[in-house]
N, C-alpha and C positions, 0 to 999 in steps of 0.2 A: 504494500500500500504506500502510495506516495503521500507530499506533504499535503498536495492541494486534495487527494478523496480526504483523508484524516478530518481537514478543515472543514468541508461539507460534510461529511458525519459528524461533529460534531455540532454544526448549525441546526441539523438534522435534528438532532439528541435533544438539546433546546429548546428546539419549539414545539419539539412531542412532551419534554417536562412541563411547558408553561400552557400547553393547553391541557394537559391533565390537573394541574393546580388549579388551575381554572374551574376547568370541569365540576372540581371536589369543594372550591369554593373558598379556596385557602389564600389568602395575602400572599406573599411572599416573606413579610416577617413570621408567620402561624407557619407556614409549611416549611421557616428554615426551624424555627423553636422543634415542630414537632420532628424534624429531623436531624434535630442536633446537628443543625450545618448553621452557618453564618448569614447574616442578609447577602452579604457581599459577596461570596462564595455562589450562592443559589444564583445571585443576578449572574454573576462568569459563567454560568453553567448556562443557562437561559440562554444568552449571549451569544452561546458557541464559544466561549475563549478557555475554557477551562474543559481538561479530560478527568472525569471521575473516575476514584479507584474502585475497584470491586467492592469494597465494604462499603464506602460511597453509595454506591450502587445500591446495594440490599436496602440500605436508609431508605433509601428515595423511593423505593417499589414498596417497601415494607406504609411509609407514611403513606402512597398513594391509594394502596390496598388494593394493587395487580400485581401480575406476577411477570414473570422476564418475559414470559413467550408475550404477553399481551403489551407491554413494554413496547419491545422491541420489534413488531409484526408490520412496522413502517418500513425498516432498516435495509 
């Protein structure tokens, strides 16, 4: 995978998190509390500018209340 697919998956990743927050009705400050992440951190992610780690990860599916495969069925 090169730099510029990475940079578009991660755009990607984004704006599948921020319409799922959405969706569930959460701020962005409520969905970083309930996810023990940061405001600042969630908006990088949002953004596309930040790659989440896998544990990361589990946070953000685990607060969403889906699971990877539904997650990720854009990708």
């Amino acid at each position: 995978m090169n730099a510029l697919q990475e940079e578009e998956i991660l755009k990607e990743f984004g704006k599948k998190l921020q319409k799922l927050r959405k969706a569930k009705k959460l701020s962005i400050r409520n969905f970083a509390y309930a996810a023990e992440l940061s405001v600042s951190y969630v908006q990088k992610l949002e953004a596309g500018l930040s790659n989440p780690s896998y544990t990361t990860l589990l946070k953000i599916i685990d607060t969403l209340s889906v699971d990877l495969n539904h997650f990720a069925s854009e990708f």
